[in-house]
C-alpha positions in Angstrom: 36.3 -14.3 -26.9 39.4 -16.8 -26.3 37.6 -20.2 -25.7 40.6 -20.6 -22.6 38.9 -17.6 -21.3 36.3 -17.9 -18.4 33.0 -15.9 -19.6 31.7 -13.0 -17.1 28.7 -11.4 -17.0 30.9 -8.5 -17.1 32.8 -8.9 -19.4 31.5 -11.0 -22.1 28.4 -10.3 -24.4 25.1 -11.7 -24.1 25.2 -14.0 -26.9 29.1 -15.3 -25.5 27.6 -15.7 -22.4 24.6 -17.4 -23.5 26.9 -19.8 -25.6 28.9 -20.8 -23.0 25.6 -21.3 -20.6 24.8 -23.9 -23.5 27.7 -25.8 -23.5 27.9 -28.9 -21.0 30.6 -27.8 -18.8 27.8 -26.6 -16.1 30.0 -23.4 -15.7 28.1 -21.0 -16.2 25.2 -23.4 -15.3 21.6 -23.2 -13.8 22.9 -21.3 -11.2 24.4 -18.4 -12.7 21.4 -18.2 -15.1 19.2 -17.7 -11.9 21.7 -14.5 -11.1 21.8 -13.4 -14.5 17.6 -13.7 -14.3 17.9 -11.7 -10.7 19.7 -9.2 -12.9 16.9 -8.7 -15.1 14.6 -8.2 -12.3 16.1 -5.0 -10.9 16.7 -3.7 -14.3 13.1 -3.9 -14.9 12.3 -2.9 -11.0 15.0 0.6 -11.9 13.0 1.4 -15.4 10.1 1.1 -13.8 10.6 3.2 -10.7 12.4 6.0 -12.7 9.4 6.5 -15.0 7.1 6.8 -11.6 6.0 9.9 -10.7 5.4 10.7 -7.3 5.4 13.1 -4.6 6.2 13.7 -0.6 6.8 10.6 1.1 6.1 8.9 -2.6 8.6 10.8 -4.3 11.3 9.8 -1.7 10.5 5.6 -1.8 10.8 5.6 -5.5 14.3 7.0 -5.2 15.1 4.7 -2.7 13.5 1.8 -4.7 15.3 2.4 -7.8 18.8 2.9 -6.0 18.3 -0.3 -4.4 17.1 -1.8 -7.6 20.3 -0.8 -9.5 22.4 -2.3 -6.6 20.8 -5.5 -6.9 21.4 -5.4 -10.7 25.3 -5.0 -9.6 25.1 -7.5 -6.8 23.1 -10.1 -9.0 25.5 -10.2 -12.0 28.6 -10.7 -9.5 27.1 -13.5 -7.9 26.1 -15.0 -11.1 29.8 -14.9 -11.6 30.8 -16.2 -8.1 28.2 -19.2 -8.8 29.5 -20.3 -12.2 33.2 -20.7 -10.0 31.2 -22.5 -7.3 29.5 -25.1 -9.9 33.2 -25.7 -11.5 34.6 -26.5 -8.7 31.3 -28.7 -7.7 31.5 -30.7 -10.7 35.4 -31.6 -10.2 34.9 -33.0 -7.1 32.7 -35.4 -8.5 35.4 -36.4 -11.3 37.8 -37.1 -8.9 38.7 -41.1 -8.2 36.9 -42.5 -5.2 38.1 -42.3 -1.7 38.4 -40.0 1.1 39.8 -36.8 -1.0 36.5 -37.5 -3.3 34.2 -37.4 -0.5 35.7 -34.1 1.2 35.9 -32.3 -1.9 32.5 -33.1 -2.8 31.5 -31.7 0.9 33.1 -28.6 0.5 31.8 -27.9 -2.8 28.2 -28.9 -2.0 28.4 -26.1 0.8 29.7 -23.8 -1.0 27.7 -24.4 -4.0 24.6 -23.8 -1.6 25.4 -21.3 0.3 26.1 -19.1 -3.0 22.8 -20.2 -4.2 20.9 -19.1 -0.9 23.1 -15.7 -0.9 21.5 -15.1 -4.1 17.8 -15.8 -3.4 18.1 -13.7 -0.1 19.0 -10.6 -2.4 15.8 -12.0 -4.2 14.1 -12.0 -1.3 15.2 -8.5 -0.8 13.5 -7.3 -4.0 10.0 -8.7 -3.1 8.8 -5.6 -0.8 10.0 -3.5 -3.2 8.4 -4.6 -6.1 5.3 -5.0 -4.7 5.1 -1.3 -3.9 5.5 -0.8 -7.4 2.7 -3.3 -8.5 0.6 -1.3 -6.2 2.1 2.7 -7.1 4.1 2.3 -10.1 3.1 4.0 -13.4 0.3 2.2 -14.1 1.5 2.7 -18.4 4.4 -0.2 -17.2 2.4 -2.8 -15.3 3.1 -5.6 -17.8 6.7 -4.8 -17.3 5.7 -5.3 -13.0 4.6 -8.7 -14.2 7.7 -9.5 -16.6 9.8 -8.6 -13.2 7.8 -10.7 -11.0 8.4 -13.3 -13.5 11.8 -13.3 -13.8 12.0 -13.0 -9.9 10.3 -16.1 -9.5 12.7 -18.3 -11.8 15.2 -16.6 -9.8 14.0 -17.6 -6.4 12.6 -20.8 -7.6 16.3 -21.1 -8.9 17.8 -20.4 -5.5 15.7 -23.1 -3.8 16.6 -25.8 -6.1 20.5 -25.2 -5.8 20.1 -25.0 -2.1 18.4 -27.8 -2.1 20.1 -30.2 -4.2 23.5 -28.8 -2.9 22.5 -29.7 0.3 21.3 -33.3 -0.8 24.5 -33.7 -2.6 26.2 -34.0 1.3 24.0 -37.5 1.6 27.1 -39.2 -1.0 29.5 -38.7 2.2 26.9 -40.9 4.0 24.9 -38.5 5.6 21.2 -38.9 5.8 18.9 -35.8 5.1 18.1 -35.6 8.7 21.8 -35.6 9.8 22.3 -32.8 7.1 19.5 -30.8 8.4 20.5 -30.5 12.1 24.1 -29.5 10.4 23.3 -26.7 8.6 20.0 -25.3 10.0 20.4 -22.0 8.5 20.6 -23.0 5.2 17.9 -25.6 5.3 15.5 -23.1 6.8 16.0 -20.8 2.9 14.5 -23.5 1.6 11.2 -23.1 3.4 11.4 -19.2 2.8 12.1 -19.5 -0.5 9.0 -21.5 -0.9 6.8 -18.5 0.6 8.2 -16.4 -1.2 7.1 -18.1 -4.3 3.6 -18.1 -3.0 3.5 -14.7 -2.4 4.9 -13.6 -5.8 2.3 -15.8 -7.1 -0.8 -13.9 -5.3 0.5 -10.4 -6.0 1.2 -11.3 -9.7 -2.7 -12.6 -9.8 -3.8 -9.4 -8.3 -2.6 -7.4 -11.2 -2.7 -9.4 -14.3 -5.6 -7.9 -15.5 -4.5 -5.0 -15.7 -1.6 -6.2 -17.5 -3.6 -8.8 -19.6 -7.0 -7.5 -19.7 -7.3 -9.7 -23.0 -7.5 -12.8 -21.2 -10.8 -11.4 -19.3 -13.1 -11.7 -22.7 -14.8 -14.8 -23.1 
């Protein structure tokens, strides 16, 4: 690929992707990677459910599950894209020269960068339900694939929470204190917090199966 050209997670392979995430421009950055990890999740959440059998009511919520999934893999990978602009444009607003143009360009960007981060941990958050009705009926032959999933949907959502909240943090350089910024933008403060639970919860329902997926680590 043209080093002038932008990478896409569409477009570009996984190792020019994975390249240009190591360069130090920042675009694609940390947040893209946590859509291109959300990405991986439904993949895993679609192989799983299409090797579940089930029947009646089953038979149905696997179908359901697996479209959703291979939405989410679709939705994830174009706002991995629509992140790696947000964290361009966040990073030129800091290199601009100090004044009043500096101050409202970082604003802007800090909100957008943030609310593209909490747009893509609320589709994480979407995937939770689902995936733990797969820890609980999915072919029990994939469960360490359940866990890989969970795993890669907590980086994602611990990805999301970050962004949000360093985004958010980012408004104080305009002189606002954290308080100020939280009465501001409620909604987007308030992800944080459900972020965080979600993390929890990912953590108890990945305990409840890991030995099944890990039995080895039951011996003594």
């Amino acid at each position: 690929m043209n080093d002038s050209q932008p990478v896409s997670t569409r477009s570009s392979t996984v190792e020019e992707w994975t390249s240009a995430l190591a360069q130090s421009t920042g675009s694609p950055g940390g947040g893209a990677g946590t859509g291109l990890t959300l990405a991986v999740t439904a993949s895993l959440m679609s192989m799983v459910a299409g090797y579940t059998e089930a029947d009646g009511d089953g038979l149905a919520e696997v179908s359901r599950i697996r479209a959703r999934a291979q939405s989410l893999r679709e939705a994830a990978l174009r706002l991995a894209d629509e992140d790696a602009s947000a964290s361009e444009a966040f990073g030129a607003a800091f290199r601009l020269d100090p004044g009043p143009g500096r101050e409202e360009a970082i604003r802007r960007a800090s909100l957008n960068a943030a609310k593209s981060s909490a747009a893509l941990g609320e589709r994480a958050l979407g995937a939770l339900d689902d995936l733990a009705w797969l820890a609980a009926n999915g072919n029990p032959a994939l469960v360490s694939d359940v866990v890989v999933a969970f795993g890669a949907l907590r980086a994602a959502l611990a990805g999301a929470r970050t962004n949000v909240s360093f985004d958010l943090a980012s408004l104080r350089s305009g002189g606002k204190t954290l308080e100020e910024i939280q009465d501001q933008h409620p909604d987007l403060w308030a992800t944080v917090q459900q972020f965080d639970e979600a993390l929890a919860r990912i953590d108890t329902l990945t305990a409840e199966i890991d030995h099944r997926a890990a039995p080895t680590d039951t011996v003594g």
